[in-house]
N, C-alpha and C positions, 0 to 999 in steps of 0.2 A: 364754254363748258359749263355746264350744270345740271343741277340734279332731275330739274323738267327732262334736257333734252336727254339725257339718259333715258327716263321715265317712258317719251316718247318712240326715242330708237326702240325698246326691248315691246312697247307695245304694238309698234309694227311690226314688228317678226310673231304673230300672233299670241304670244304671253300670255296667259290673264293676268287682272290687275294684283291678286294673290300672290303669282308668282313673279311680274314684277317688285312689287313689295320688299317679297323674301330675299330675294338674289341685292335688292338696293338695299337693303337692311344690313346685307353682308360687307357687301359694297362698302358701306357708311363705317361699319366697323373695324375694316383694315385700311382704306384712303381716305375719310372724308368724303368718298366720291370723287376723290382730284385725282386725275387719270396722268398727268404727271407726274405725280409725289415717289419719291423717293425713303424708304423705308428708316422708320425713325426722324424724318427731318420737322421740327417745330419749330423753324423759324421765320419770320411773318415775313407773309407773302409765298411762305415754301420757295423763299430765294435759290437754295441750296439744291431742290428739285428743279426748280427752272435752269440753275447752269449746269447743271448733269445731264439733263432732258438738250439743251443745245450742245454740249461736247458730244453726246451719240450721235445726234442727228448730221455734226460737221463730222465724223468721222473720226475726230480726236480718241474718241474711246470706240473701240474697232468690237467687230460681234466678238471675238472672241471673250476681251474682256466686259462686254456688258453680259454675256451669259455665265460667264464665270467666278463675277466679282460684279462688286457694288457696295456704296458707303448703307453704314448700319445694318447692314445681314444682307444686303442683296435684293431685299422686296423691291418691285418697281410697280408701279400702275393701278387702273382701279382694283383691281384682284389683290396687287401686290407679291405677284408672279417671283418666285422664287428658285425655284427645281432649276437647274441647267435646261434641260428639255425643252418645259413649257415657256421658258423666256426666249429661247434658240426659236420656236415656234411665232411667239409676239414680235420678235426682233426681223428674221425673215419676211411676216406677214406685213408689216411698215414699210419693208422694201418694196415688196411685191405691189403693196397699193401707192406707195408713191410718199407715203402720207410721215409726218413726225412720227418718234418711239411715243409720242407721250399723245398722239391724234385720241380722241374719248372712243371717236366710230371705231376707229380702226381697233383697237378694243374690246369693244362688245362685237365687234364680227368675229374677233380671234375666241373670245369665251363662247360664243355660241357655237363655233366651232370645235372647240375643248367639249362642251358638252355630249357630241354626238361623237368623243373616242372611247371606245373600254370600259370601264368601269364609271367613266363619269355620265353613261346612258341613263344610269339608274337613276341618277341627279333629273336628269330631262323629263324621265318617266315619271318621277311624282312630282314636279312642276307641273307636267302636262295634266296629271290626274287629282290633285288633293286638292282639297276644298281649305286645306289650312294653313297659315302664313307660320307658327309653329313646326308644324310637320316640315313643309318646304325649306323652310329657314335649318331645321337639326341636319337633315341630309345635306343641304350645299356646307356647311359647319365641316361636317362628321366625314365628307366625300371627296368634296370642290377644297376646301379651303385649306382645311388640317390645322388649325391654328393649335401652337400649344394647349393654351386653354381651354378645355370644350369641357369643365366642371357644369353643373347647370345652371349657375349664376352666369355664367359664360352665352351659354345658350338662349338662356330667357330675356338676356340683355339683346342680343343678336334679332332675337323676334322680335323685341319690342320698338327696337328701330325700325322693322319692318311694318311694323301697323304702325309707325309714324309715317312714313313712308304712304304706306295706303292711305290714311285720315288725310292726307294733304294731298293726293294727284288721284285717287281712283272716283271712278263716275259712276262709282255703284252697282255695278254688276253684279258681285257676286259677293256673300256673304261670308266672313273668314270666323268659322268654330273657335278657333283657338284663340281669336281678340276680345271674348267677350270680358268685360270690366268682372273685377273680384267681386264687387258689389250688384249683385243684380236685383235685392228686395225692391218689392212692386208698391208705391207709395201711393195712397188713395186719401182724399180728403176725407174730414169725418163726415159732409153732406153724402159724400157717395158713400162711406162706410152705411151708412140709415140707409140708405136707397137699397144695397145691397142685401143688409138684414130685414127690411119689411119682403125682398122676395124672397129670401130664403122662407120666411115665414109664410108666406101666400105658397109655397109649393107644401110647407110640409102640414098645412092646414087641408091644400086638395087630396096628399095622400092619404090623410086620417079620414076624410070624407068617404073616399074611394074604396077602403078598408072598410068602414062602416057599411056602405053599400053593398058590399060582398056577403056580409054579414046577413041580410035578408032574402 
């Protein structure tokens, strides 16, 4: 498991590198990106995650109780799936493929498939359309995730993992509006600065000429 091979799975499913970004940004904000992590666990190694993630898999902790309970609120996985529902959903789909609760693919096949139900369309729709890791990042927040905190400190934090996220796996495709630095002033040496002003000066010497011309 790792943040590449996430990176990779969500760009085969044809993604742009934006909207990978946005969605691992989010990722990054509720797991780590550790697709077995157990909500609330911080202790090294996610030991805590790791024997949780094998008592489901042995059947020790049966679907009912992993859809209806879990240590520290319930969140399990990269999403950190919570709802009855949507965990009933990820718990089934581990069956169906074969694979651990805590598998990373198994995973983003279930969120991809989260994506294309009901109201989480709208999530897919400007993934698929927006040019901005911003934009894509407030909606999967504000839609997909529901986190208590969606202040805009909340938000602007979310995105900003997400052009971390880009700055380190994308291959440059496409340009994201919403990462450009606060700082954009255009720094020019004083040799260019002179080069600069003797043209300004050479045009507005032809237009005074050109003016004068007119004149006769």
């Amino acid at each position: 498991m790792s943040k590449e091979t996430i990176w990779d799975n969500l760009k085969v499913r044809g993604f742009s590198d934006i909207a990978v970004a946005a969605i691992m940004g989010n990722l990054e904000a509720e797991s780590n990106c550790i697709s077995n992590r157990i909500q609330g666990d911080f202790t090294k190694g996610y030991q805590r995650s790791a024997q949780y993630t094998a008592q489901v898999d042995a059947g020790n902790i049966d679907r009912h109780e992993f859809i209806h309970a879990g240590p520290g609120g319930g969140g399990y996985g990269l999403a950190q799936w919570t709802l009855q529902s949507r965990k009933a959903g990820l718990y089934d789909l581990a069956k169906k493929m074969g694979t651990s609760i805590g598998d990373e693919a198994m995973q983003l096949e279930w969120l991809c498939q989260e994506l294309q139900l009901g109201e989480y369309k709208k999530v897919l729709e400007t993934l698929k359309a927006s040019p901005s890791i911003r934009e894509c990042s407030d909606v999967i927040v504000k839609i997909y995730e529901r986190p208590a905190d969606q202040s805009e400190a909340a938000l602007k934090q979310r995105a900003e993992y997400g052009r971390a996220m880009y700055q380190q796996f994308s291959t440059g495709e496409a340009e994201d509006p919403g990462g450009i630095p606060d700082d954009t002033t255009i720094r020019i040496t004083e040799e260019d600065f002179k080069k600069y002003t003797k043209a300004i000066l050479i045009v507005k010497t032809i237009q005074d000429l050109i003016a004068l011309i007119k004149e006769f």
